[in-house]
C-alpha positions as CSV (number, residue, x, y, z in Angstrom):
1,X,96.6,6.2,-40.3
2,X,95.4,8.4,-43.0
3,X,99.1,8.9,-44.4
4,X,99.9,5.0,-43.7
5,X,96.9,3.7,-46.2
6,X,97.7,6.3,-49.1
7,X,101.0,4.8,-48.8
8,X,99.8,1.4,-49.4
9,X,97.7,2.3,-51.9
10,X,100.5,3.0,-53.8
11,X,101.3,-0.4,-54.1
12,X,99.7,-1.9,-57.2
13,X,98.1,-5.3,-55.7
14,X,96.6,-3.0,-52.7
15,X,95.7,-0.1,-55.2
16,X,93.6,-2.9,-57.8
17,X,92.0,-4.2,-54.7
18,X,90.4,-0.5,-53.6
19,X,89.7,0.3,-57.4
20,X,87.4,-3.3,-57.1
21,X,86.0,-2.7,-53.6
22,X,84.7,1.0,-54.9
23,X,83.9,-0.3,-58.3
24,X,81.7,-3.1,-56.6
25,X,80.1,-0.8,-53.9
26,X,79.4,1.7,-56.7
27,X,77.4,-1.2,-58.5
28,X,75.5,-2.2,-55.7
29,X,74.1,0.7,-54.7
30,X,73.3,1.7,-58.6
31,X,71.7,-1.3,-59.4
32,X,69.6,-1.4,-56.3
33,X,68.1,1.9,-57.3
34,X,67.7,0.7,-60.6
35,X,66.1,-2.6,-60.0
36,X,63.7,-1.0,-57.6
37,X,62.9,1.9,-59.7
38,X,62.0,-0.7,-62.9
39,X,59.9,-2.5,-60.0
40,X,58.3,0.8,-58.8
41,X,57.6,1.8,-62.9
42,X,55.9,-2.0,-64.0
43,X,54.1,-2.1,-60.6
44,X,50.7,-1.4,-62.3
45,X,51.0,-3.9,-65.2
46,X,52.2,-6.6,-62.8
47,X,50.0,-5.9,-60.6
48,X,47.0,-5.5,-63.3
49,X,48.2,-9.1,-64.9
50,X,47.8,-11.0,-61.9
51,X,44.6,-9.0,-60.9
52,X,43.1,-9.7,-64.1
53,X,44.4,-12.9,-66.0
54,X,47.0,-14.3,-63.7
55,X,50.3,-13.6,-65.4
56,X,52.5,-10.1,-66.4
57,X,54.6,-9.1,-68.9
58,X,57.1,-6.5,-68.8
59,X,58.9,-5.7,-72.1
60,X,62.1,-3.4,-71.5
61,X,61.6,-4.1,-67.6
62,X,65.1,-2.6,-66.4
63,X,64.9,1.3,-67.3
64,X,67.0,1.6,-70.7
65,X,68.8,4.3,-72.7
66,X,69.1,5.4,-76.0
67,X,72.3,5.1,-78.3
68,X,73.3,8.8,-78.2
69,X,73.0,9.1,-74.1
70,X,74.5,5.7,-73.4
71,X,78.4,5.2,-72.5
72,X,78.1,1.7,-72.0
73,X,80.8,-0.5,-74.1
74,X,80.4,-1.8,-77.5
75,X,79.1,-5.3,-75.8
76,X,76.5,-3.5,-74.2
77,X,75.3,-1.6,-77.1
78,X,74.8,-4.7,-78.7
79,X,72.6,-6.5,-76.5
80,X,69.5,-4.9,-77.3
81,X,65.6,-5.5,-78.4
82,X,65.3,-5.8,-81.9
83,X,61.7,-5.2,-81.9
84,X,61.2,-2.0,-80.7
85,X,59.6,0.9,-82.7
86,X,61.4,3.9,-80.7
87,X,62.2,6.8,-83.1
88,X,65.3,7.3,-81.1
89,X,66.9,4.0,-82.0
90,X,66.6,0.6,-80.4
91,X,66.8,0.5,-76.4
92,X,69.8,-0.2,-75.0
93,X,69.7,-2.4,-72.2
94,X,71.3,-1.5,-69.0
95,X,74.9,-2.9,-68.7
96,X,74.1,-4.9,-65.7
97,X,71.9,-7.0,-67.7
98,X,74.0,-7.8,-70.6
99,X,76.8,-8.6,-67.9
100,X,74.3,-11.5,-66.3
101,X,73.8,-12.8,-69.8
102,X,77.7,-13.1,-69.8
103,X,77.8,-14.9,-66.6
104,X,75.2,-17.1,-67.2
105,X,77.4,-18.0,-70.3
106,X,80.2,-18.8,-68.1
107,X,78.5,-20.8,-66.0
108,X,77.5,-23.0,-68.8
109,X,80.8,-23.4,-70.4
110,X,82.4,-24.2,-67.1
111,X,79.8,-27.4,-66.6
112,X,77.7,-25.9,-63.7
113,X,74.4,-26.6,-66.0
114,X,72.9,-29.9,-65.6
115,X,70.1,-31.6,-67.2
116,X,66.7,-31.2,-66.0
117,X,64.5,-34.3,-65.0
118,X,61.0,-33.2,-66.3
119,X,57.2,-34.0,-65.4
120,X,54.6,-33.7,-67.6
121,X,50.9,-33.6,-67.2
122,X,49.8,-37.3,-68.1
123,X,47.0,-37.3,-70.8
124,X,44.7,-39.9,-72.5
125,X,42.1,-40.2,-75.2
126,X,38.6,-39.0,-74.5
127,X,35.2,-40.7,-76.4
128,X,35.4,-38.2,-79.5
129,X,39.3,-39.4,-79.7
130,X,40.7,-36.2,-78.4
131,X,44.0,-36.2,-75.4
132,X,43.1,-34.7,-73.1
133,X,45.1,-34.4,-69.4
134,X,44.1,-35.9,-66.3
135,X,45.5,-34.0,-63.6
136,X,47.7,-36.4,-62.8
137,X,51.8,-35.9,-63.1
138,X,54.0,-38.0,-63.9
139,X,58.1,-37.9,-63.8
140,X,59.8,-39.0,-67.3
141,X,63.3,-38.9,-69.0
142,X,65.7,-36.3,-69.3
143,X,65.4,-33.7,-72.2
144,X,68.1,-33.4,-74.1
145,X,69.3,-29.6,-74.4
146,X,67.6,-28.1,-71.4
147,X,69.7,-27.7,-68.8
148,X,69.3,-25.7,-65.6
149,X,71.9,-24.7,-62.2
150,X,71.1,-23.4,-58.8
151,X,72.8,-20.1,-57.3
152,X,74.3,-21.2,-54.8
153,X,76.1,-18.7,-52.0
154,X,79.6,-19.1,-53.4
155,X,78.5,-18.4,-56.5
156,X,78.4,-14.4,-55.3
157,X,82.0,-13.7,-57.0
158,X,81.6,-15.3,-60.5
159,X,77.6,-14.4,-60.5
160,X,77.4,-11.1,-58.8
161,X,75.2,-9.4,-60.8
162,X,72.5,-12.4,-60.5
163,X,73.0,-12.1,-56.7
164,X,72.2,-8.9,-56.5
165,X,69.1,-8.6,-59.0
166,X,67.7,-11.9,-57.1
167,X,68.0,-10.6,-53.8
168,X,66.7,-6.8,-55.5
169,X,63.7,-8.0,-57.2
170,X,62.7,-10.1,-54.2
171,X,63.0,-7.3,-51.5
172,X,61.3,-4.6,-53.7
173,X,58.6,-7.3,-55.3
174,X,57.5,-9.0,-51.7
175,X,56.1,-5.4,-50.3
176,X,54.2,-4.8,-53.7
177,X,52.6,-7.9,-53.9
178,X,52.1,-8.3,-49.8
179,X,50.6,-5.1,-50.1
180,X,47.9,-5.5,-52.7
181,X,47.0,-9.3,-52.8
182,X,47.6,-10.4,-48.9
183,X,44.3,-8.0,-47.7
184,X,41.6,-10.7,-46.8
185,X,38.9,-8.9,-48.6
186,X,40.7,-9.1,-52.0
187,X,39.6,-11.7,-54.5
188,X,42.6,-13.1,-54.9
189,X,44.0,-13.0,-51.3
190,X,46.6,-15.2,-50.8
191,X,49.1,-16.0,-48.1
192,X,52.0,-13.6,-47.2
193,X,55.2,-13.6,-48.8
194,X,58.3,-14.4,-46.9
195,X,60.1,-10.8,-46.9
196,X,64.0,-12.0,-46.9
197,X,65.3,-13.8,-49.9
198,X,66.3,-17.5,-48.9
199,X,68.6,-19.7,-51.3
200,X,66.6,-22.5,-50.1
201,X,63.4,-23.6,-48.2
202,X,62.7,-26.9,-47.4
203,X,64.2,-28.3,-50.3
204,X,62.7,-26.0,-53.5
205,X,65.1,-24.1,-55.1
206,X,64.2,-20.1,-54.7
207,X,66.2,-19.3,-57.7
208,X,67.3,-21.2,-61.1
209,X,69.3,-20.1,-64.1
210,X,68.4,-22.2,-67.6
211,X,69.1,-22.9,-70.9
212,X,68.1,-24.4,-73.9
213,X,71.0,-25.1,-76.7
214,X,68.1,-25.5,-79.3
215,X,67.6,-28.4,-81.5
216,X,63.4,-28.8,-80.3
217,X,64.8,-28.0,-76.9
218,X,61.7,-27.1,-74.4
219,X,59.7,-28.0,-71.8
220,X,56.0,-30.2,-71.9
221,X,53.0,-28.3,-70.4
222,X,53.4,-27.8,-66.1
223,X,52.5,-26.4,-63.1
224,X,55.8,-24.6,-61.3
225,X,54.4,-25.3,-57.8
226,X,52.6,-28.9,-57.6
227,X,51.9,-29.4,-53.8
228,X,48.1,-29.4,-54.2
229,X,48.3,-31.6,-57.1
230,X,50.8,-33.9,-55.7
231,X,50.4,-34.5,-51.7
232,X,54.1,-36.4,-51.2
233,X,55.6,-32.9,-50.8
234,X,55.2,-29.2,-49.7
235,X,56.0,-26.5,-52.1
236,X,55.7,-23.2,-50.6
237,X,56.1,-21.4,-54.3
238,X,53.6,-18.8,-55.0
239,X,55.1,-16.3,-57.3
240,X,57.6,-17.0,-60.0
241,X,59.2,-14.4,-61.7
242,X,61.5,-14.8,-65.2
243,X,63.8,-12.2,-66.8
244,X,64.9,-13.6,-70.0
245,X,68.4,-12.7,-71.2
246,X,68.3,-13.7,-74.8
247,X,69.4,-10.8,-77.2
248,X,68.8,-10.2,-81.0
249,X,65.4,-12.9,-80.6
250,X,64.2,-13.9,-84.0
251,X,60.2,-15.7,-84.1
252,X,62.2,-18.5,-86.0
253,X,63.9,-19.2,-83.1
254,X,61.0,-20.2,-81.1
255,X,61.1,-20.5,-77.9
256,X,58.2,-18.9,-76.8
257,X,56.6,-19.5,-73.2
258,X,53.0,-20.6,-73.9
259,X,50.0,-20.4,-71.5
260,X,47.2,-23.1,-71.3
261,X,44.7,-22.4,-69.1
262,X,43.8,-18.8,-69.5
263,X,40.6,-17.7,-67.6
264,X,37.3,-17.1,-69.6
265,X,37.1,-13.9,-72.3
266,X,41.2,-13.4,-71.9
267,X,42.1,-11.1,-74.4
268,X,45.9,-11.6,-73.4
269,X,48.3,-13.0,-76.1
270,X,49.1,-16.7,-74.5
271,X,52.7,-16.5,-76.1
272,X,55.4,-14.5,-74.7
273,X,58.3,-14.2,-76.4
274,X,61.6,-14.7,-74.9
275,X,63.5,-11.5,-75.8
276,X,66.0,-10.1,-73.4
277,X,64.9,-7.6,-70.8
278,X,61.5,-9.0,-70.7
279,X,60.1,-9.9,-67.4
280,X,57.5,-12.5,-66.7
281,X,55.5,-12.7,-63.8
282,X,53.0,-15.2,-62.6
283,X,51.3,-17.2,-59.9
284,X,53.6,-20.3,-59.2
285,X,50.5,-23.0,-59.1
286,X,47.6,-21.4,-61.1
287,X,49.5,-20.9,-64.4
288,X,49.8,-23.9,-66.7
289,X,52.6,-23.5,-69.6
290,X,55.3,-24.9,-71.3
291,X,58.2,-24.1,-73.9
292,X,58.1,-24.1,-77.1
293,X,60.8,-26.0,-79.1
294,X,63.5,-23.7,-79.2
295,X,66.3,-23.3,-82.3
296,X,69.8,-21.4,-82.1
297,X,70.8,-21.2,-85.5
298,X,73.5,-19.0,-84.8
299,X,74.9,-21.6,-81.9
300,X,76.1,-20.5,-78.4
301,X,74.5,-16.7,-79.6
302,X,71.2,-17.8,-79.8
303,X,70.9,-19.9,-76.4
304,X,67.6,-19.1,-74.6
305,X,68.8,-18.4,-71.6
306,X,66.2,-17.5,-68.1
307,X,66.8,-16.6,-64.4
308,X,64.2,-17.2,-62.7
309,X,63.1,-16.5,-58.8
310,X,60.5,-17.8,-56.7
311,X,58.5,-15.4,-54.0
312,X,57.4,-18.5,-51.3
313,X,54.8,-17.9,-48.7
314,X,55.5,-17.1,-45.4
């Protein structure tokens, strides 16, 4: 047997195949271990954030390396955080991450990207002449230049890096946050997690990939998960979780996610800027934010692209 498959290895169809199996295997096993080691290293600011204020933010969240230890390619070396005061050079982000940048990229120029139908918070004029909201929602127009797709199972060939980190983050993240936030005598208890990744649950999307293309591209002030606010459906959302994918981010190009309702004496910047390898983490229907018009100067370079992944109760 042993003789019979180094035989037909030899054969150059058979031989790519085994190079691609090993290559793949390789990859999911390294970026497991990576993934849950970034987890295990921003577990206290994560955990802090949504102790504290509600929200995280995890600059350089998958473990980098510098210029003179990386082999990555000249694509990888490139797709980078500008902003970042390291004597030893700028961080280099791990190749996994510039490779979901890339596919996210093909998925847009292959039409998968549609436009989003937005709600918005509705608001109206108070005695001193100020808008203020209501608490109400309501559904308006399509926005030109954001545009969003689901991960879908086929899509584990031409997105397999996505598939992995979603599945990853959501197998390492679950424990932490089950662990810390689900004990009844904690302030913020709140219900347990589901602890297997789903694609879908009763109809809300547990993952999406989006863009904006620029040109005042954003989104209004919202709430991701809306079921106590509006009682026609059930959103089991509790925990979203971005990782922005946008490299060489410049402050003209906007963008930002903005918070609105901080609590009382936050100290927390309410802007976080959309640079690639930063993670975001907050509670799905406490958090109130929106976009912030978003330019791309440099065209397709400069799309503000986002993965994002909901953790849904149990």
């Amino acid at each position: 047997m042993a003789l019979l498959w180094r035989v037909c290895c030899k054969f150059p169809i058979i031989a790519q195949w085994r190079r691609r199996c090993t290559t793949q295997l390789r990859y999911i096993v390294s970026t497991n271990n990576q993934v849950a080691k970034s987890v295990s290293r921003a577990a206290p600011a994560i955990l802090q954030g949504l102790d504290e204020v509600g929200w995280a933010v995890v600059p350089d969240f998958i473990i980098a390396r510098t210029p003179s230890s990386s082999q990555g390619t000249d694509d990888d070396k490139s797709f980078c955080n500008n902003n970042n005061n390291n004597n030893n050079g700028p961080v280099i982000v791990e190749p996994f991450c510039a490779a979901v940048r890339a596919e996210a990229a093909a998925f847009y120029d292959s039409g998968r990207f549609k436009t989003i139908q937005h709600t918005r918070l509705k608001s109206e004029k108070d005695g001193d002449g100020y808008w203020r909201t209501t608490g109400d929602y309501e559904i308006y127009s399509d926005r030109p230049g954001v545009y969003s797709m689901q991960l879908e199972t086929g899509d584990s060939s031409s997105g397999f890096q996505m598939h992995l980190y979603c599945k990853d983050m959501a197998r390492t993240l679950v424990p932490l946050i089950n662990s810390h936030f689900c004990d009844t005598n904690h302030q913020e208890a709140i219900p347990v997690l589901q602890d297997v990744h789903q694609e879908r649950r009763g109809g809300i999307p547990a993952n999406r990939l989006s863009v904006c293309i620029g040109n005042g591209s954003g989104y209004d002030a919202h709430y991701d998960n809306t079921s106590d606010r509006i009682s026609t459906r059930e959103d089991l959302r509790k925990l979203t979780v971005i990782l922005y994918l946008t490299p060489h981010w410049q402050v003209e190009h906007g963008g930002q996610f903005r918070i609105h309702n901080p609590p009382p004496r936050c100290s927390s910047s309410l802007l976080v800027e959309p640079e690639a390898n930063t993670l975001l983490v907050f509670w799905s229907d406490k958090v109130l934010h929106s976009v912030l018009p978003s330019e791309c100067p440099g065209g397709a370079a400069n799309h503000r692209y986002a993965l994002a992944i909901w953790l849904n109760i149990d």
